[in-house]
N, C-alpha and C positions, 0 to 999 in steps of 0.2 A: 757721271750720269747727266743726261740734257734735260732742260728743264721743263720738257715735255714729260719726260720720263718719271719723274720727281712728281707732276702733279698725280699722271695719271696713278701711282702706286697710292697717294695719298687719294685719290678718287675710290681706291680698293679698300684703303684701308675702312673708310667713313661707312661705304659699304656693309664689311665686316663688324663694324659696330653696331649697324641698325638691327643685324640680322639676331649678332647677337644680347641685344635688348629686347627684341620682340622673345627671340628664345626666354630669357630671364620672364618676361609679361606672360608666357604662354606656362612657364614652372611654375609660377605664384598662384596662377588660378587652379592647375590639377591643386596644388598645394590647400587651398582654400577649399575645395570643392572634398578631397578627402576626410577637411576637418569637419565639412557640414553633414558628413554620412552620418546617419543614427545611430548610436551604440547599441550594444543588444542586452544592455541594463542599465539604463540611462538614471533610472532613480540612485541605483547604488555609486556611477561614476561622478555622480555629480556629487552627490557627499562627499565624496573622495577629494574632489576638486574645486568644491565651491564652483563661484562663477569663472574660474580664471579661462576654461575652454571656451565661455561667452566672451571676455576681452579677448583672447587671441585670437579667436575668430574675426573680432570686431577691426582690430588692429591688422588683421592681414588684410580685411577688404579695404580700409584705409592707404595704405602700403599700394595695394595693386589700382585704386583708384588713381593715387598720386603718381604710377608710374606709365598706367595709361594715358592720363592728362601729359606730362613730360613728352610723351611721345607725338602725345597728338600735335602736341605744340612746336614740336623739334620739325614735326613734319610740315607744319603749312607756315613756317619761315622760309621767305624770299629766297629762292637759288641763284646765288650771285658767282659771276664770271668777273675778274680782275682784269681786264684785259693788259697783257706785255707782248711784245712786237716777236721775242723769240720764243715764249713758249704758248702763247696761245694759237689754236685752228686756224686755219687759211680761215674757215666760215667767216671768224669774225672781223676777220684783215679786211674783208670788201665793206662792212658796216661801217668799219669804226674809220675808214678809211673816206666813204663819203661823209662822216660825221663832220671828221677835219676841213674835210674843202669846206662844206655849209657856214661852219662857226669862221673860218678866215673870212671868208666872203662877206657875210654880213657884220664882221668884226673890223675889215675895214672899207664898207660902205657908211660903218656908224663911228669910224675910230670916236675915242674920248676928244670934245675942243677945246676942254678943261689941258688935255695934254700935248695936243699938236705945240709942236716944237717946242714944248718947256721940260717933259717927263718921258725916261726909255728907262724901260726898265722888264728885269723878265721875271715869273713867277710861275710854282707848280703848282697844278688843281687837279683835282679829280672830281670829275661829273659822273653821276649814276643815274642810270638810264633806264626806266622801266620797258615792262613788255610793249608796251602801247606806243611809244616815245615821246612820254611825257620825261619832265624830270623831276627824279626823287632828293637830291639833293647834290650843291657845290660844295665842294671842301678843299682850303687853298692852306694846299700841304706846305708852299716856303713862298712867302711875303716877296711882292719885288720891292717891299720899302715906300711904296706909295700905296696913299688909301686911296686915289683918284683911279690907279692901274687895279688895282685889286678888284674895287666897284666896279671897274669897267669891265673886266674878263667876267664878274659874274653876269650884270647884265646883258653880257653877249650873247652867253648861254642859254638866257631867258627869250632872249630877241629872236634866238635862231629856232629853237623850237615851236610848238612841239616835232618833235624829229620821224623819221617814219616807224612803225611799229616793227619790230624784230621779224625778220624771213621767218620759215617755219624751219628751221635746219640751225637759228639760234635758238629761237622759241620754246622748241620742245624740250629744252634741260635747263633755259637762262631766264628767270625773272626777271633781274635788274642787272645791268651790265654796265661796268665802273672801268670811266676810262682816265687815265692819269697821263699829261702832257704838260710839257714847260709851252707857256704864252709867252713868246718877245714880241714887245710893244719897243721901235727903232724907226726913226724917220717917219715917223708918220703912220707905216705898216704896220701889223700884226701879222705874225707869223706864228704856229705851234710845232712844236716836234716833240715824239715819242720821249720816255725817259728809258737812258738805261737801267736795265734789272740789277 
């Protein structure tokens, strides 16, 4: 299976989950809504049962409150894109691909002077990229060993933004888009390249 293949069934399956939570969300309420029908002797059903038809009424709208909130909240979390070279779209190859020149560019117009000629070293990050191309946050997945490199890649990223806002052909399914690249800092240069999957 190619690892396009692999997302998109997991794109099916997320799918099939929502579809069926909302089913479960849409059961609870006939369910609720049966319990709130009027008995056709309600004085004598209630001696029968005390208040307990009032808690389980109470507790189911509780239940379906909690799983409509769940939902609500599942839904207006960030849709995030991972970006990797062999399984993600051509769409985002052209993005993430001027992302790279920009961050070189200004990474060595600003190299560190703290490092020129004392520090080479290379290190993984992943930068997350909002719709707008702001950035939402660095995260430096393996250390080159230097605090001076490490600052410096993050700062790059700061220096180089804000970056442009997502096309509308990323846009329309990708909130924040996470790109993950080895930084070598060697002679002076900065250079980054994709990581393998």
């Amino acid at each position: 299976m190619r690892d396009g293949d692999s997302l998109e069934s997991a794109k099916k399956a997320v799918q099939q989950l929502e579809e069926e939570q909302k089913a479960l969300l849409a059961t609870l309420r006939e369910s609720l809504q049966v319990r709130q029908t009027p008995l056709k002797d309600p004085a004598s059903e209630q001696a029968k049962n005390g208040s307990s038809e009032e808690e389980t009424s109470e507790q189911l709208k509780r239940a379906q409150a909690e799983i409509a909130k769940q939902i609500s909240d599942y839904q207006k979390r960030p849709r995030k894109h991972h970006f990797m070279p062999s399984a993600s779209e051509y769409r985002y190859a052209r993005y993430v691909e001027d992302w790279r020149a920009r961050v070189e560019k200004i990474g060595n117009e600003n190299y560190p002077s703290d490092a020129r000629g004392r520090f080479y070293g290379a290190l993984r990050m992943t930068v997350a990229i909002r719709r707008d191309g702001s950035v939402v946050d660095t995260l430096i997945e393996q250390s080159s060993g230097s605090q001076i490199l490490d600052r410096a890649a993050r700062r790059i990223v700061q220096m180089a933004g804000p970056y442009p806002p997502f096309p509308p052909e990323i846009g329309r399914d990708t909130d924040i888009l996470e790109i993950t690249r080895t930084w070598i800092f060697s002679n002076d240069q900065l250079a980054t390249r994709s990581v393998k999957p």
